[in-house]
TIRO-2110 file (N, C-alpha, C; in Angstrom, 1 decimal):
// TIRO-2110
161.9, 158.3, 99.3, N, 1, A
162.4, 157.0, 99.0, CA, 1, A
161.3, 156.0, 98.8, C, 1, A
161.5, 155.2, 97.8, N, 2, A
160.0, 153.9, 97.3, CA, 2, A
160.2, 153.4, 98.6, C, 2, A
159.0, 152.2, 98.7, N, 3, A
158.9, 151.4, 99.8, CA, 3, A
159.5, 150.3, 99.6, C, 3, A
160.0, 149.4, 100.4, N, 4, A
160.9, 147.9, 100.4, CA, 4, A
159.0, 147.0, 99.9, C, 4, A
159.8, 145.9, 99.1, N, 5, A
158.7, 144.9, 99.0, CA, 5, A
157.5, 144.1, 99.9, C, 5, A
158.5, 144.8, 101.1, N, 6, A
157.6, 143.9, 102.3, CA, 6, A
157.2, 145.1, 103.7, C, 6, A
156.8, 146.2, 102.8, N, 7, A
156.0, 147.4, 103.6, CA, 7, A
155.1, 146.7, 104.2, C, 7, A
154.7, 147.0, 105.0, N, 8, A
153.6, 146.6, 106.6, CA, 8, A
152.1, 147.3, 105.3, C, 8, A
152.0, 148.3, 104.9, N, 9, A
150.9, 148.8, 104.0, CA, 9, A
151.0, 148.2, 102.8, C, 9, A
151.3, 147.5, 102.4, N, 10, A
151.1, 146.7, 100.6, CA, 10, A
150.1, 145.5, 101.4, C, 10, A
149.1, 145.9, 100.5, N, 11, A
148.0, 144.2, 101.1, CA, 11, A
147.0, 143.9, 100.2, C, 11, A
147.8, 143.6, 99.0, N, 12, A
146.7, 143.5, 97.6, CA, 12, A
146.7, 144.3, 96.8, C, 12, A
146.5, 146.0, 97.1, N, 13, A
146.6, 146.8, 96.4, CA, 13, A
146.3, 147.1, 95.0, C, 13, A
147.4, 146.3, 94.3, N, 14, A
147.8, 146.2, 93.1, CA, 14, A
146.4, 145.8, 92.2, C, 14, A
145.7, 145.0, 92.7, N, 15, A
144.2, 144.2, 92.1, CA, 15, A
143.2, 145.4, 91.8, C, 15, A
143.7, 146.9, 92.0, N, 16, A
142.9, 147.5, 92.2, CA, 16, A
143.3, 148.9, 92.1, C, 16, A
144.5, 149.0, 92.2, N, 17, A
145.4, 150.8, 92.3, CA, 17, A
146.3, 150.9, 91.0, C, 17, A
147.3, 149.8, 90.4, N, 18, A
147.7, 149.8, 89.6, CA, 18, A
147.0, 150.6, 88.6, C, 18, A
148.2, 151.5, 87.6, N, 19, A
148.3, 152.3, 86.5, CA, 19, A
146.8, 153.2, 86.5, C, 19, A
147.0, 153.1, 87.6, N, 20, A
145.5, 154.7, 88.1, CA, 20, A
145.7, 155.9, 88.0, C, 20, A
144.6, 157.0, 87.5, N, 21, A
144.8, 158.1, 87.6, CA, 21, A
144.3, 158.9, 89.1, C, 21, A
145.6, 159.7, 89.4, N, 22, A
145.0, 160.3, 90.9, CA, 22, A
144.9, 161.6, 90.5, C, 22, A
144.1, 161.7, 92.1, N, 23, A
143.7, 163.7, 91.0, CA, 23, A
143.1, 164.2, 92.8, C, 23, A
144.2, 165.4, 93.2, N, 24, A
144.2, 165.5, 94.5, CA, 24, A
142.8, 166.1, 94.7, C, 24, A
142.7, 166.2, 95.9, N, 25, A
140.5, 166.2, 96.0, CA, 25, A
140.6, 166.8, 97.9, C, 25, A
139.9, 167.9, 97.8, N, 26, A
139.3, 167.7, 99.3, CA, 26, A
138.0, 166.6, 99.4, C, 26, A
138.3, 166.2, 100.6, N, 27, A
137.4, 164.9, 101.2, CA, 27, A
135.9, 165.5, 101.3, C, 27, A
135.0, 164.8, 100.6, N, 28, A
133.4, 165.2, 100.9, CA, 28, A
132.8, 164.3, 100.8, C, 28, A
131.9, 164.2, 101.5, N, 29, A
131.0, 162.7, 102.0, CA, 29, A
130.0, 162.8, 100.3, C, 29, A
130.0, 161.4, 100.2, N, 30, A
129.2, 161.1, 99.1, CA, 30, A
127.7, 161.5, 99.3, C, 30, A
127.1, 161.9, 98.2, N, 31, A
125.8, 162.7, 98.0, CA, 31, A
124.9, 161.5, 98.8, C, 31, A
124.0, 162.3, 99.7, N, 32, A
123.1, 161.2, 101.0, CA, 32, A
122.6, 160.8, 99.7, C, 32, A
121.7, 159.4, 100.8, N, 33, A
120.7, 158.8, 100.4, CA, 33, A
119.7, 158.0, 101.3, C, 33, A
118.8, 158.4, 101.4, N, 34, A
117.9, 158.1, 102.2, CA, 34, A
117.9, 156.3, 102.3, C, 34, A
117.4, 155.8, 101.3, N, 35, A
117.6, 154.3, 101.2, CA, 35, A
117.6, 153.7, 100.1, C, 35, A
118.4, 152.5, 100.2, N, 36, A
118.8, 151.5, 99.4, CA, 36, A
118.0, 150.1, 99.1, C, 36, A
117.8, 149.9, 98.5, N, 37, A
117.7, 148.5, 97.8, CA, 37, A
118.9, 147.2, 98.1, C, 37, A
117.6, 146.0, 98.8, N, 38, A
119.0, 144.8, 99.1, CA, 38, A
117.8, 144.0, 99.3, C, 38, A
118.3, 142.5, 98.7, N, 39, A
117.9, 141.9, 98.2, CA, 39, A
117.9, 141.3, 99.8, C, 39, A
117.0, 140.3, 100.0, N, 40, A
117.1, 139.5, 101.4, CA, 40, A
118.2, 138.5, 101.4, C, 40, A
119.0, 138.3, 102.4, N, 41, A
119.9, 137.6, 102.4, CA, 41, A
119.7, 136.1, 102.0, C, 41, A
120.5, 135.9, 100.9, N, 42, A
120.4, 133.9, 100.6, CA, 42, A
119.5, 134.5, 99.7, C, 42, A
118.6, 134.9, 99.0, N, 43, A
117.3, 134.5, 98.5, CA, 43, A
116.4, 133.8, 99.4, C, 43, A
116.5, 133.8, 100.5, N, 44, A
116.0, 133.4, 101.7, CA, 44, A
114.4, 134.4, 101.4, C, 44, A
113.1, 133.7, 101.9, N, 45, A
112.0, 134.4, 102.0, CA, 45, A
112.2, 135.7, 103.0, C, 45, A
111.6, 136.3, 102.5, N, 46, A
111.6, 138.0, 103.3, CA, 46, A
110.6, 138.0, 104.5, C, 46, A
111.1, 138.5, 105.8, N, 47, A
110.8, 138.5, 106.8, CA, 47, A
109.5, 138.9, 106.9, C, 47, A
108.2, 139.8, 106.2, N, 48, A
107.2, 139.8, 106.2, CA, 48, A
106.2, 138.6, 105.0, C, 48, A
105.2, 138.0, 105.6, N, 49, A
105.4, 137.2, 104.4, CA, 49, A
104.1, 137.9, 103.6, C, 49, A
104.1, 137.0, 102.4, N, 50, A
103.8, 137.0, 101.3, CA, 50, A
104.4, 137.9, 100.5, C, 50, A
105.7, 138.4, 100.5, N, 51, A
106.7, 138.7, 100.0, CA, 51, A
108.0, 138.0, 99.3, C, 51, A
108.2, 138.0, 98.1, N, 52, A
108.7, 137.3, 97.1, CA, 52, A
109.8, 136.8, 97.6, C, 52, A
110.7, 136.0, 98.0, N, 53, A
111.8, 135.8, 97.8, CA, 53, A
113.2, 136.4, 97.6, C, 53, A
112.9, 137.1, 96.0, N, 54, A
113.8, 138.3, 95.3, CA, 54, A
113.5, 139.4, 95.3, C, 54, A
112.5, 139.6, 96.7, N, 55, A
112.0, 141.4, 96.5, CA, 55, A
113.4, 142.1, 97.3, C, 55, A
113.2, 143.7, 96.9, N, 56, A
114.4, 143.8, 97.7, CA, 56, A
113.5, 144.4, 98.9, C, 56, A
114.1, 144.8, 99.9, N, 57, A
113.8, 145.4, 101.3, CA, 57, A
114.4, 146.9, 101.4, C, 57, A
113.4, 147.9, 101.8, N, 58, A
114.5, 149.2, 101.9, CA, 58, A
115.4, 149.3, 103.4, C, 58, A
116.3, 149.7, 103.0, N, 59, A
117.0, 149.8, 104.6, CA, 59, A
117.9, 151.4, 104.6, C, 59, A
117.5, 152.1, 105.6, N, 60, A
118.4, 152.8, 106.0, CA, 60, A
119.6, 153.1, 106.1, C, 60, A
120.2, 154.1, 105.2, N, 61, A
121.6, 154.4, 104.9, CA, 61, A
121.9, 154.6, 106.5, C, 61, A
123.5, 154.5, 107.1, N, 62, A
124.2, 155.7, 107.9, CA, 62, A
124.9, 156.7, 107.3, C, 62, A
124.9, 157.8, 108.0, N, 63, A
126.1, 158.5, 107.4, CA, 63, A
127.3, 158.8, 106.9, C, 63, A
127.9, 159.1, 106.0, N, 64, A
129.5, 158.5, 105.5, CA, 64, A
130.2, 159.5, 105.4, C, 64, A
131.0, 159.7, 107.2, N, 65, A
131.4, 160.9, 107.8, CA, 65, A
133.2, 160.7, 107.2, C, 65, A
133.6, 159.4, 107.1, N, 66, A
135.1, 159.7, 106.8, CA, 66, A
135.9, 158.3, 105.8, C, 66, A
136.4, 158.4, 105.0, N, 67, A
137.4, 157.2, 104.6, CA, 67, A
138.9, 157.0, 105.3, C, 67, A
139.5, 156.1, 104.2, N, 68, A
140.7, 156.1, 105.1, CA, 68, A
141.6, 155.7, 103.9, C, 68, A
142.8, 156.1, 104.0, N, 69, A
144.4, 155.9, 103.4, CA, 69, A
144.1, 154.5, 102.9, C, 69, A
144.1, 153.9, 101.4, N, 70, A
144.1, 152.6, 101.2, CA, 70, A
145.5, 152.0, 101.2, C, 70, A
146.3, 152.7, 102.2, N, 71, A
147.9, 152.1, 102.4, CA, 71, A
147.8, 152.1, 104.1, C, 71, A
147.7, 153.3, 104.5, N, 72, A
148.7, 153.7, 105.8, CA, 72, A
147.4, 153.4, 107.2, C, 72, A
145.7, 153.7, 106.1, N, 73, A
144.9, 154.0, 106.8, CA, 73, A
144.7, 155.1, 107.6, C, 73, A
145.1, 156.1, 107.0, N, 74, A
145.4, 157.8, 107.8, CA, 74, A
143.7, 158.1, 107.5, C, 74, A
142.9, 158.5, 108.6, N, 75, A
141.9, 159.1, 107.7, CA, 75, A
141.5, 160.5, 107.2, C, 75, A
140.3, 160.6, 106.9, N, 76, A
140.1, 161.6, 105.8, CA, 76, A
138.6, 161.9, 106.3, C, 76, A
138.2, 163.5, 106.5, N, 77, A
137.1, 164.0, 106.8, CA, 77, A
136.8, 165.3, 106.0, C, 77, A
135.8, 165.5, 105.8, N, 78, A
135.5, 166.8, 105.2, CA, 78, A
136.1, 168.1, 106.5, C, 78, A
136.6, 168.8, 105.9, N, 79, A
137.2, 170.0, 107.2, CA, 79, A
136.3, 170.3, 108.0, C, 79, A
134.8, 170.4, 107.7, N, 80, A
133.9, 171.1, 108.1, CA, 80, A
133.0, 170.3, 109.4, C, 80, A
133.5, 168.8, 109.3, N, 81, A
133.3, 167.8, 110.4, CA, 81, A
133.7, 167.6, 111.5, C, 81, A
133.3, 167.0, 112.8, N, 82, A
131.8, 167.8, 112.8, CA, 82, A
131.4, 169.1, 112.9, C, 82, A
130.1, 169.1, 112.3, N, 83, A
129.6, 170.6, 112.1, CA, 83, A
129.7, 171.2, 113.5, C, 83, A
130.5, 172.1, 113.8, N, 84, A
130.3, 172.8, 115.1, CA, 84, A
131.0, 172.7, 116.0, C, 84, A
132.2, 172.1, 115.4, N, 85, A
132.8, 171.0, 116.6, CA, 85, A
133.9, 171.5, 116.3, C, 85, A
134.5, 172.9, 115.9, N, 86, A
135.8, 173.1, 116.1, CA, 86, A
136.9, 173.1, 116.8, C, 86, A
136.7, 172.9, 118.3, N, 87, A
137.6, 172.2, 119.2, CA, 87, A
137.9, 170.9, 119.1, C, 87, A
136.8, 169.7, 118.7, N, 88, A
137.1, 168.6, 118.9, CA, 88, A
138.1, 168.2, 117.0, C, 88, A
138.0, 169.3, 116.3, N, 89, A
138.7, 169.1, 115.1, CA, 89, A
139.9, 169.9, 115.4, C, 89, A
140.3, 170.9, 116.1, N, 90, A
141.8, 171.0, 116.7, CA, 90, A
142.5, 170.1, 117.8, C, 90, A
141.5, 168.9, 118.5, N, 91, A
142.4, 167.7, 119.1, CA, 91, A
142.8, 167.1, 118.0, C, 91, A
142.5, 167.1, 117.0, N, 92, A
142.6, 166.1, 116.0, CA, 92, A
143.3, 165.9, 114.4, C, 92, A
144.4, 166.7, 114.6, N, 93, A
145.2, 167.4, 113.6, CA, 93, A
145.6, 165.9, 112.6, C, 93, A
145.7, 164.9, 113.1, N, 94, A
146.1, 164.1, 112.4, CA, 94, A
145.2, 163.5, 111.2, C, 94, A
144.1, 164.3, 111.6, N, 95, A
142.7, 163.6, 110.3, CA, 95, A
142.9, 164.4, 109.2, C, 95, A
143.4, 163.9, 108.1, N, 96, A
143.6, 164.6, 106.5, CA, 96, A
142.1, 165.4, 106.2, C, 96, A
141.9, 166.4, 105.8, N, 97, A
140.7, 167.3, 105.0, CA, 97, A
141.2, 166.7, 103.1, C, 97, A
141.9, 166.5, 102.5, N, 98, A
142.4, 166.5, 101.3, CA, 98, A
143.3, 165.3, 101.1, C, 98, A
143.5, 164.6, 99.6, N, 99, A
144.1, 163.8, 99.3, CA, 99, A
144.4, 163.1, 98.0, C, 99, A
144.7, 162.3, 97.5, N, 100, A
144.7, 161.8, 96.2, CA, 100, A
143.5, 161.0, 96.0, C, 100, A
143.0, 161.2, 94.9, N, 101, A
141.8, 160.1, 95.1, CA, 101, A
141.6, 159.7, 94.1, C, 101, A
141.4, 158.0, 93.5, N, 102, A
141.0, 157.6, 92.2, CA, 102, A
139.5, 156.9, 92.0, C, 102, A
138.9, 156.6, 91.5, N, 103, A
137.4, 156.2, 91.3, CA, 103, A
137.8, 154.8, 90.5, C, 103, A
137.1, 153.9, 91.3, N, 104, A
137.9, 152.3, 90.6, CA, 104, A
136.7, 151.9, 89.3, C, 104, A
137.1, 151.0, 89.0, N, 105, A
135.8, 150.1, 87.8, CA, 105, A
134.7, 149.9, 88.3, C, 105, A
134.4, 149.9, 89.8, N, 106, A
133.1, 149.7, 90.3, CA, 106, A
132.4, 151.3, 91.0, C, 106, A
133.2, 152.3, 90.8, N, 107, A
132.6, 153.3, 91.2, CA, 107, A
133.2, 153.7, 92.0, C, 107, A
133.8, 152.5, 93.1, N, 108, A
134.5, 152.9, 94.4, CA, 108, A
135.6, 154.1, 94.7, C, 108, A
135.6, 155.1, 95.2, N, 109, A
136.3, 155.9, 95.3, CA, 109, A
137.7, 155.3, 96.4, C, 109, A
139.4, 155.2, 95.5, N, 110, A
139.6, 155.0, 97.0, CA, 110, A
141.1, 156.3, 97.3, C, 110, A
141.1, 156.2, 98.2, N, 111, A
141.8, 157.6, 99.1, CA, 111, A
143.3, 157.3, 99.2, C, 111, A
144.0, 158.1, 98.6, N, 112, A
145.8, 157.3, 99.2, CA, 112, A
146.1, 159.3, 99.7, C, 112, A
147.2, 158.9, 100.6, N, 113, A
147.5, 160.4, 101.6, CA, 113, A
148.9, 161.1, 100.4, C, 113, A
148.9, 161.9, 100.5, N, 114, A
150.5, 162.0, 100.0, CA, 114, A
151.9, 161.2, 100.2, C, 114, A
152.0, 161.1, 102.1, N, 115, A
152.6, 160.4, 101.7, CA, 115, A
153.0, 159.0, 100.8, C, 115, A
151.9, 158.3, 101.6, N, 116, A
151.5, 157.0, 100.3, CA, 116, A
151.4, 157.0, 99.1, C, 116, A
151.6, 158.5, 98.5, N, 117, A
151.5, 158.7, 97.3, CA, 117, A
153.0, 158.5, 96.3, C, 117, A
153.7, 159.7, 97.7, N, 118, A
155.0, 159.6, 97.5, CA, 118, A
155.5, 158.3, 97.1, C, 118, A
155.7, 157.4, 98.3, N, 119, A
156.5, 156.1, 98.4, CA, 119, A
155.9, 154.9, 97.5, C, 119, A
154.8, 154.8, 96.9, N, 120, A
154.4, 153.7, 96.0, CA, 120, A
154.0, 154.3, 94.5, C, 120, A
154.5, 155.9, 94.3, N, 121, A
153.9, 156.2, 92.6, CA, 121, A
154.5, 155.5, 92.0, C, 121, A
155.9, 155.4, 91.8, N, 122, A
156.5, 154.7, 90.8, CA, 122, A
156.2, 152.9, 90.7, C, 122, A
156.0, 152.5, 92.3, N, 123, A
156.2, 150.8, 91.9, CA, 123, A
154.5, 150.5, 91.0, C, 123, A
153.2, 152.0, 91.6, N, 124, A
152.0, 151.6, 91.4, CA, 124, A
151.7, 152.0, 89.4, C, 124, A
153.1, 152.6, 89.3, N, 125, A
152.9, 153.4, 88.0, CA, 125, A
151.7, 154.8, 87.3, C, 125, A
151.5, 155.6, 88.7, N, 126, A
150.5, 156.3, 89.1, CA, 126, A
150.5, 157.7, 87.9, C, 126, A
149.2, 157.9, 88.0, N, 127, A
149.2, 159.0, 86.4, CA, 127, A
149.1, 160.1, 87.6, C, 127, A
149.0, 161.1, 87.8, N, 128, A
148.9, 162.4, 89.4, CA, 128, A
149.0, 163.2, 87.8, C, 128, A
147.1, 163.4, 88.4, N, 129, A
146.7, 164.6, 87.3, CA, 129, A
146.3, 166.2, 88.1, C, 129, A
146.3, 167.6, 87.6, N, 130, A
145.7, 168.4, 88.4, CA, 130, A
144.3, 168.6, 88.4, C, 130, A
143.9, 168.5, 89.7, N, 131, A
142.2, 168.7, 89.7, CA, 131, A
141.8, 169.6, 88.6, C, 131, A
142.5, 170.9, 87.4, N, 132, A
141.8, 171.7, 87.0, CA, 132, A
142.1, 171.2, 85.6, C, 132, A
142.8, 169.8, 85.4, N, 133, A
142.7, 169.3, 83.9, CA, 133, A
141.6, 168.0, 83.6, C, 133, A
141.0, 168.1, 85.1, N, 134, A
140.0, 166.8, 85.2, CA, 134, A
138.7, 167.6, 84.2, C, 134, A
138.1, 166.8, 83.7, N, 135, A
137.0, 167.3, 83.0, CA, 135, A
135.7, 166.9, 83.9, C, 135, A
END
């Protein structure tokens, strides 16, 4: 059954999920990266000096062990997480391995569960393609 207009999970959404293609996916952490590029905050001078202004500074990634349901916030881990840890991933049945997943205009990958999939395709006007017609 769709969701009523005033679901507790509708919070913008639409700016960003609307007429999307989803294409079901197991969950895998995005390819590491040692470090990133970031500009100093404000254009503010950089904390070592004689350093430009608009240099950037490298900083250390964390690791990006899980996302979450962009409705319900159910999350989402690779099955294999943590490595070793197969008891602490049978307390934990409620964490999705797989899901729908679309990639927005900015790259952003975002995660909706089936359920969530169920209850908002129609109002979100969702395209649900099979992973083996993705190119």
């Amino acid at each position: 059954m769709p969701a009523s207009a005033d679901d507790w999970r509708l919070m913008g959404q639409e700016r960003y999920l609307k007429d999307a293609t989803l294409t079901w996916q197991s969950w895998t952490a995005p390819p590491p990266t040692d470090v990133q590029a970031r500009r100093a905050p404000g254009g503010a001078a950089a904390p070592d000096a004689g350093r430009p202004s608009d240099a950037a500074e490298e900083v250390e990634l964390r690791s990006w062990d899980h996302d979450h349901c962009a409705f319900c916030w159910a999350k989402f881990m690779a099955a294999e997480y943590p490595p070793g840890q197969r008891e602490w991933r049978e307390q934990h049945p409620e964490i999705l391995t797989a899901g729908y997943t679309t990639v927005g205009p900015d790259g952003t990958h975002h995660w909706i569960c089936a359920k969530c999939v169920e209850d908002f395709r129609e109002r979100f006007r969702w395209t649900v393609v099979s992973p083996d017609s993705v190119e």
